[in-house]
TIVEXTOR-495020 format. One record per residue (C-alpha): chain; x, y, z negated; residue in three letters. Coordinates in Angstrom, 3 decimals, always signed. Example, Ala and Ser with C-alpha at 12.3 -4.5 7.8 and 13.67 -1.06 7.14 Angstrom:
TIVEXTOR-495020
A|+12.300|-4.500|-7.800|ALA
A|+13.670|-1.060|-7.140|SER
END
This chain:
TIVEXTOR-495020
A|+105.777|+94.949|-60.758|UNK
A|+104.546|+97.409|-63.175|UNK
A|+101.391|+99.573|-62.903|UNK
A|+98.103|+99.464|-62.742|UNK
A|+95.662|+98.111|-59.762|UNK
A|+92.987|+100.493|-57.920|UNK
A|+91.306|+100.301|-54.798|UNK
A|+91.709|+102.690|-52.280|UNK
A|+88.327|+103.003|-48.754|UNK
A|+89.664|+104.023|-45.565|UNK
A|+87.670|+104.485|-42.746|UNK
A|+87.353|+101.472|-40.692|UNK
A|+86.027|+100.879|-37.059|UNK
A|+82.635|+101.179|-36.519|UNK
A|+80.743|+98.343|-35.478|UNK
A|+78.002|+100.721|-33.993|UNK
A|+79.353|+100.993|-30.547|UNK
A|+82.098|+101.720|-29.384|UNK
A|+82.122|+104.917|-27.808|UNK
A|+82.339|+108.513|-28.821|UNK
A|+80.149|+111.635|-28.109|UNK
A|+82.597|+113.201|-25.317|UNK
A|+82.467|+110.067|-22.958|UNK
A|+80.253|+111.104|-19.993|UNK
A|+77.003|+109.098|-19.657|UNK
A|+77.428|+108.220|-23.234|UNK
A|+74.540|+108.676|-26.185|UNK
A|+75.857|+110.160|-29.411|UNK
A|+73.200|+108.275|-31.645|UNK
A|+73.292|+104.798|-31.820|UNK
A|+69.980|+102.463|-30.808|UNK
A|+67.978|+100.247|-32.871|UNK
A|+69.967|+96.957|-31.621|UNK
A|+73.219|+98.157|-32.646|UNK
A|+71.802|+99.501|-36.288|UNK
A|+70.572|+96.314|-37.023|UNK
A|+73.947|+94.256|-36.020|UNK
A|+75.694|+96.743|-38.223|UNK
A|+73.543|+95.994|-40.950|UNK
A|+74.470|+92.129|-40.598|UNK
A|+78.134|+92.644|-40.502|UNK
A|+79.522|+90.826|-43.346|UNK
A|+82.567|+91.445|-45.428|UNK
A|+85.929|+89.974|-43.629|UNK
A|+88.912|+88.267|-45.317|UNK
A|+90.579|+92.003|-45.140|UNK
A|+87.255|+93.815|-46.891|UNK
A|+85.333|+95.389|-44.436|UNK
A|+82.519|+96.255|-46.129|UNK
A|+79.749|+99.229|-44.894|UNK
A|+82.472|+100.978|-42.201|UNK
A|+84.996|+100.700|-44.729|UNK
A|+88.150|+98.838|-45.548|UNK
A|+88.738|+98.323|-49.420|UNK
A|+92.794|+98.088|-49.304|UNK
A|+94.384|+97.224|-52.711|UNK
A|+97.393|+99.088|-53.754|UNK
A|+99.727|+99.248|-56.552|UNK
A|+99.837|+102.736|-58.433|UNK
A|+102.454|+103.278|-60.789|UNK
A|+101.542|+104.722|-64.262|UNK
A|+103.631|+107.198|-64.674|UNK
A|+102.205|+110.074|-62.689|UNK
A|+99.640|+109.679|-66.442|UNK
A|+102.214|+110.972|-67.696|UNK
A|+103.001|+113.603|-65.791|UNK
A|+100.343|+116.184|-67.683|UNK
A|+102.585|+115.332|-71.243|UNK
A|+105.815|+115.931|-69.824|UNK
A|+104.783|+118.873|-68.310|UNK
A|+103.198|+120.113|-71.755|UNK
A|+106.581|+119.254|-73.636|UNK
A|+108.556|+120.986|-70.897|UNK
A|+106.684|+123.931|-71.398|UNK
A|+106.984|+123.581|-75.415|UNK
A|+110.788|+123.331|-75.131|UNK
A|+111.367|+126.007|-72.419|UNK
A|+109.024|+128.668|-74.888|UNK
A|+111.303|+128.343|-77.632|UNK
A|+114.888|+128.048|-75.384|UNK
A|+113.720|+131.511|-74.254|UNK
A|+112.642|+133.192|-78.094|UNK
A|+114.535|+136.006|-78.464|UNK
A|+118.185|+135.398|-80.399|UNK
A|+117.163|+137.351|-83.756|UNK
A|+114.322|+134.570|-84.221|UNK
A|+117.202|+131.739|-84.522|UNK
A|+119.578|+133.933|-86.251|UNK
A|+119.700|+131.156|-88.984|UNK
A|+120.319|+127.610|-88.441|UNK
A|+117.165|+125.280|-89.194|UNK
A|+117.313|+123.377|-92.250|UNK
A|+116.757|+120.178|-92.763|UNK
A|+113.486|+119.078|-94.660|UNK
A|+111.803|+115.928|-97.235|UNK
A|+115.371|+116.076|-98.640|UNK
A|+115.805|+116.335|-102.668|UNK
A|+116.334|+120.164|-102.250|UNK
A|+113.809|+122.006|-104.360|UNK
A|+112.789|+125.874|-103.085|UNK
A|+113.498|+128.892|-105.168|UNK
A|+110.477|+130.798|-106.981|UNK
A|+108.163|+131.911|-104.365|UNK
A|+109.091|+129.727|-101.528|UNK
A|+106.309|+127.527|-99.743|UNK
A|+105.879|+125.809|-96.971|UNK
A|+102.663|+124.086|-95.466|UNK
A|+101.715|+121.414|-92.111|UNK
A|+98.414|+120.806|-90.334|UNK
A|+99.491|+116.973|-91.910|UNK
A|+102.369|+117.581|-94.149|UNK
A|+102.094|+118.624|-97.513|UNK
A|+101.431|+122.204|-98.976|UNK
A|+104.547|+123.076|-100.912|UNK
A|+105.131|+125.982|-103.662|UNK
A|+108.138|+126.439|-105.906|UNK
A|+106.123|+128.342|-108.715|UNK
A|+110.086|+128.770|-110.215|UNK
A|+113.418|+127.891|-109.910|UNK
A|+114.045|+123.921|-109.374|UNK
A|+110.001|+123.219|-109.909|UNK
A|+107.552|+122.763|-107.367|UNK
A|+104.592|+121.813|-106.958|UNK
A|+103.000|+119.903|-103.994|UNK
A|+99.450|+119.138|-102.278|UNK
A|+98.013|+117.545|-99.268|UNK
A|+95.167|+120.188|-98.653|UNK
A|+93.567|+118.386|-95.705|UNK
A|+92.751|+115.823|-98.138|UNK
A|+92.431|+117.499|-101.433|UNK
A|+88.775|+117.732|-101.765|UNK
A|+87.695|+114.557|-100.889|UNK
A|+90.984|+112.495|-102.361|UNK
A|+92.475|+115.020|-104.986|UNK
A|+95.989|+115.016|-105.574|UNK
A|+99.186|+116.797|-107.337|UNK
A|+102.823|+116.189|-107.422|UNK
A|+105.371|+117.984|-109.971|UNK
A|+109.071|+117.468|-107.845|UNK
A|+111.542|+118.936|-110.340|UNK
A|+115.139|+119.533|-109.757|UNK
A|+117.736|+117.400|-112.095|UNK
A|+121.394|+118.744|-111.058|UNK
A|+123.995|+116.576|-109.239|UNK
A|+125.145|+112.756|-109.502|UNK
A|+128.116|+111.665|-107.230|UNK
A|+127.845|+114.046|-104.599|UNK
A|+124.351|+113.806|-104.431|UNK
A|+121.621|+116.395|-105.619|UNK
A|+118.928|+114.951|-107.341|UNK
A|+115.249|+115.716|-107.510|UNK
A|+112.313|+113.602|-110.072|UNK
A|+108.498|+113.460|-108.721|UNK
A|+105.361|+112.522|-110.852|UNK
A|+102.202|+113.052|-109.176|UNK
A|+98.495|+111.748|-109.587|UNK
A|+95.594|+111.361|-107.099|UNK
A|+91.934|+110.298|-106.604|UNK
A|+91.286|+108.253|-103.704|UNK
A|+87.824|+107.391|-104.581|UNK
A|+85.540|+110.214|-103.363|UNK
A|+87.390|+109.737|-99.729|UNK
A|+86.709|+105.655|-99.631|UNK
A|+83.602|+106.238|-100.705|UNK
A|+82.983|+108.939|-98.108|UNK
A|+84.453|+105.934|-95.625|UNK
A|+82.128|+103.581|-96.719|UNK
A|+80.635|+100.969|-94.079|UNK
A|+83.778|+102.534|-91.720|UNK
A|+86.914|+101.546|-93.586|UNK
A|+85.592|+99.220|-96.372|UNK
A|+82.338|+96.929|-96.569|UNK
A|+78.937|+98.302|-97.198|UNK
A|+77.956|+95.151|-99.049|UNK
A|+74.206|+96.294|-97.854|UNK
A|+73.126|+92.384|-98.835|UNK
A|+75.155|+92.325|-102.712|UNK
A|+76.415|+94.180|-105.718|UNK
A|+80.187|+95.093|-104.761|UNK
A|+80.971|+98.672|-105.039|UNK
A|+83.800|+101.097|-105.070|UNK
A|+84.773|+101.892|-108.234|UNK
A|+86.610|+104.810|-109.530|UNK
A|+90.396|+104.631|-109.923|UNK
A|+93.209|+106.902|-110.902|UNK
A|+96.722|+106.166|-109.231|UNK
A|+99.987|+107.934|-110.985|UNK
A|+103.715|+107.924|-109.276|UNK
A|+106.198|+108.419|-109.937|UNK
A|+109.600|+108.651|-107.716|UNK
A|+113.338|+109.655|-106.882|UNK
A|+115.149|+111.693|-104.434|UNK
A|+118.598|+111.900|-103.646|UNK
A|+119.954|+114.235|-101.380|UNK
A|+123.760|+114.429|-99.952|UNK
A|+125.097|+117.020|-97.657|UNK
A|+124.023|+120.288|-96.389|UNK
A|+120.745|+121.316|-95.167|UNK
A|+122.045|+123.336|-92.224|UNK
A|+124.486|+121.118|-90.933|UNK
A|+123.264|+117.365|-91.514|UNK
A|+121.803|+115.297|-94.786|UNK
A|+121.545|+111.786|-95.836|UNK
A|+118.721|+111.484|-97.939|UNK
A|+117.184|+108.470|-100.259|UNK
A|+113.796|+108.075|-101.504|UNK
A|+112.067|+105.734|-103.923|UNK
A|+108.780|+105.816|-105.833|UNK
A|+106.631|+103.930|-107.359|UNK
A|+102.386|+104.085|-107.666|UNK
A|+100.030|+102.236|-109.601|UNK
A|+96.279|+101.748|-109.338|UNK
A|+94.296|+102.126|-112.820|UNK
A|+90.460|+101.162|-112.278|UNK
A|+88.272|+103.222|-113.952|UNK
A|+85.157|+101.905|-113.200|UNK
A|+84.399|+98.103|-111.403|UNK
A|+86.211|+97.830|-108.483|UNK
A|+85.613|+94.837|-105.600|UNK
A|+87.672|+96.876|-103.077|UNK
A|+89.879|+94.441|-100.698|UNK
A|+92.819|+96.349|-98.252|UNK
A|+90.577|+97.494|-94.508|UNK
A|+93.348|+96.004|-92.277|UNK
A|+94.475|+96.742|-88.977|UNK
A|+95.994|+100.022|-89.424|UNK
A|+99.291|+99.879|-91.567|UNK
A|+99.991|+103.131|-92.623|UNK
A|+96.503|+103.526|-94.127|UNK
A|+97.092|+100.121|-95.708|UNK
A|+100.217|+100.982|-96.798|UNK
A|+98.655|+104.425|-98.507|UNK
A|+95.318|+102.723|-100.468|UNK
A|+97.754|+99.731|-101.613|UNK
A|+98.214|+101.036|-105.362|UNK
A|+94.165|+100.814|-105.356|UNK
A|+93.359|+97.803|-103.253|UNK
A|+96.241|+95.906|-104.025|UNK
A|+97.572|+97.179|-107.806|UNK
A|+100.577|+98.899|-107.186|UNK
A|+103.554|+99.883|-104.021|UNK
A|+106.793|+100.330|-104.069|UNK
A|+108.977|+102.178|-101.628|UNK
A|+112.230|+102.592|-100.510|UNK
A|+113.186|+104.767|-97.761|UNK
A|+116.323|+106.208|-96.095|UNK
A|+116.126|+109.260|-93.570|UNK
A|+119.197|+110.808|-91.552|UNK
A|+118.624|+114.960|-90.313|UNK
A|+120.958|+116.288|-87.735|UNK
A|+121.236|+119.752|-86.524|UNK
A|+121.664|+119.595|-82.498|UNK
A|+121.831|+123.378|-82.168|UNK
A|+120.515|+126.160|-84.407|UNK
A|+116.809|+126.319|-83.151|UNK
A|+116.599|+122.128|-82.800|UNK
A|+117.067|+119.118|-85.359|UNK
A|+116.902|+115.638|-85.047|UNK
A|+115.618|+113.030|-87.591|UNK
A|+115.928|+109.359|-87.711|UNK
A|+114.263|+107.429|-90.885|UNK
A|+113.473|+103.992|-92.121|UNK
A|+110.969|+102.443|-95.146|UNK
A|+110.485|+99.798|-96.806|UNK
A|+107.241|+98.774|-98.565|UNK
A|+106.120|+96.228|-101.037|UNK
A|+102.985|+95.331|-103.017|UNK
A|+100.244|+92.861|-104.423|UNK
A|+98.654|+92.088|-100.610|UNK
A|+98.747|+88.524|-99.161|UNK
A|+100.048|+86.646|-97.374|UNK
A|+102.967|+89.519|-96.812|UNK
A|+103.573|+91.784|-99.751|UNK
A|+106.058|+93.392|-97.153|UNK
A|+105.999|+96.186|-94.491|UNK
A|+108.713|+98.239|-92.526|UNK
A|+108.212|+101.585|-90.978|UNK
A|+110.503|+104.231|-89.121|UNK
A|+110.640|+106.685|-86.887|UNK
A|+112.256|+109.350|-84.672|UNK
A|+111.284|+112.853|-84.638|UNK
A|+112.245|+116.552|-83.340|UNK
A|+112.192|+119.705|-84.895|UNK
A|+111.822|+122.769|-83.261|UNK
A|+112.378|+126.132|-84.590|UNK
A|+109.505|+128.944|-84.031|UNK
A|+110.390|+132.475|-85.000|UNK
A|+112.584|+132.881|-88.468|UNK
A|+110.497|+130.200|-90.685|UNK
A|+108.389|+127.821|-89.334|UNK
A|+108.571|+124.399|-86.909|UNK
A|+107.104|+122.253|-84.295|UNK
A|+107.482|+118.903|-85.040|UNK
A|+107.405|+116.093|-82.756|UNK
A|+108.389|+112.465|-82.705|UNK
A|+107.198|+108.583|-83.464|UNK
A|+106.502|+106.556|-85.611|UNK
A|+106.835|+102.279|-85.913|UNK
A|+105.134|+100.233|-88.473|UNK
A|+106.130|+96.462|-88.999|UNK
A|+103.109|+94.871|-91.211|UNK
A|+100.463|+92.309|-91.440|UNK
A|+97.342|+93.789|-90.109|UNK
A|+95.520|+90.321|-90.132|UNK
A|+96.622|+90.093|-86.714|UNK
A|+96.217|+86.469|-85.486|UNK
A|+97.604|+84.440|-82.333|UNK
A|+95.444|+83.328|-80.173|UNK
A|+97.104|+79.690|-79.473|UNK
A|+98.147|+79.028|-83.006|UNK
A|+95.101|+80.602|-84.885|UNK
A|+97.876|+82.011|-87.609|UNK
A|+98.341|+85.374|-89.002|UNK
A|+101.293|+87.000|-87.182|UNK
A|+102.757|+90.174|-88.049|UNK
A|+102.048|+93.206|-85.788|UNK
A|+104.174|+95.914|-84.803|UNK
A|+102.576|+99.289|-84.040|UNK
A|+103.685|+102.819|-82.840|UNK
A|+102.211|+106.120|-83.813|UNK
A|+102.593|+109.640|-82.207|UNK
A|+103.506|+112.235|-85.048|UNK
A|+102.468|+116.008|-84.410|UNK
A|+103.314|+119.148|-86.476|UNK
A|+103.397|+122.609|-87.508|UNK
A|+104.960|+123.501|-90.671|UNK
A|+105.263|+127.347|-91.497|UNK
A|+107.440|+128.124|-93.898|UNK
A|+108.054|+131.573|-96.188|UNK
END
């Protein structure tokens, strides 16, 4: 039976008296004799404890819920009801190989900023994290192969101020030795293929490839426990990743899409050099440019997760939330 148990009091009878204030002849305060019995009265087999009867009940879990499907009714119902001219133009489909004309941009609270500073060359930046993990990526546009349009990405980044900012959190303080975090450059370098089109629906394929170079001494070893963290700090803490990911986008109707993707990662950690990830997600048209996005996301990795019984390492499974707003010009 699923839920969760609580325990309810409900007003039991009183064992001080028995009587009530309207009875003729009757006292409405109680006398020393029968405040002392009550005192004595000790719990019974159905909980009777100080007047009260503790009655346990099951409560099902999803009334929780209630609060969050209220919220995304809302969220849906606002933009059902924007006025027509705002979704005069079909939402287009987005992380495909596509690269904006001269001018375009687009930026998320977690997804990248975006500028196309000309035709068929952006250039793209994670500004949340800039400052304390710097970072630049070059996507350039390389014409058509097979039906496909093609896009090339080299980018470089600094992880080092951030894990160092992390210290004692994410990574070791070694308080009682002499490791360190060292300084580290990581270049990538990657693929994307792109076929169909962006208003309708597109099957796109991804691949890259990073590589940690240690600048300094470096006796950093992967946190654990949270995969897509791992999965981002392997080039530095494990040498280098490799990826490989496939992502479907679907236009439902002109102010909605829906996205369905799936990733494959290797690298230098052991035991399991290998993790999955994928994910489901919504995107919701607001005004002429800009999107909510909603969905979740699974990650299939070894998080140094260990059974109980068997005292091995077992591989974990674990779901994420995503959350978005990406405005676009």
């Amino acid at each position: 039976m699923s839920g969760t148990s609580s325990w309810a009091l409900t007003p039991a009878p009183s064992p001080i008296g028995r009587f009530t204030p309207g009875e003729r002849g009757a006292s409405s305060e109680p006398n020393l004799s029968q405040v002392r019995s009550a005192r004595s009265v000790r719990p019974n087999r159905l909980g009777e404890v100080g007047g009260f009867r503790q009655e346990a009940r099951r409560v099902r879990a999803f009334p929780s819920a209630l609060p969050h499907l209220a919220f995304a009714f809302t969220v849906v119902l606002s933009l059902c009801l924007l006025p027509s001219s705002a979704r005069a133009e079909p939402l287009l489909s987005r992380d495909t190989a596509d690269v904006g004309s001269a001018g375009s941009y687009s930026i998320g609270v977690f997804n990248p900023l975006k500028v196309a500073v000309s035709d068929g060359v952006e250039l793209q930046a994670h500004p949340l994290l800039f400052f304390v993990a710097p970072n630049l990526t070059v996507r350039i546009a390389q014409g058509e192969l097979g039906g496909f349009r093609l896009a090339s990405e080299y980018g470089l980044w600094c992880p080092t101020p951030l894990m160092r900012l992390t210290q004692g959190f994410l990574f070791p303080t070694w308080d009682h030795g002499s490791g360190e975090v060292g300084w580290s450059l990581v270049p990538q370098a990657g693929l994307v293929a792109t076929r169909g089109h962006r208003a309708s629906r597109t099957l796109t394929l991804a691949a890259d490839i990073a590589v940690g170079i240690p600048l300094t001494r470096d006796d950093l070893t992967a946190p654990g426990g949270i995969a897509p963290l791992d999965d981002w700090l392997a080039p530095v803490t494990t040498g280098f990743r490799a990826r490989l990911n496939v992502a479907y986008d679907v236009s439902l109707v002109s102010w909605l899409r829906g996205r369905a993707y799936l990733g494959l990662s290797l690298h230098g950690k052991n035991p399991s050099p290998v993790a999955f990830s994928g994910g489901l997600s919504l995107d919701l048209a607001v005004g002429r440019n800009s999107r909510f996005t909603l969905g979740m996301m699974w990650w299939n990795a070894d998080t140094r997760e260990m059974d109980l019984r068997t005292h091995q390492h077992v591989r974990s499974n674990d779901f994420f939330p995503t959350l978005d707003f990406i405005w676009a010009g």
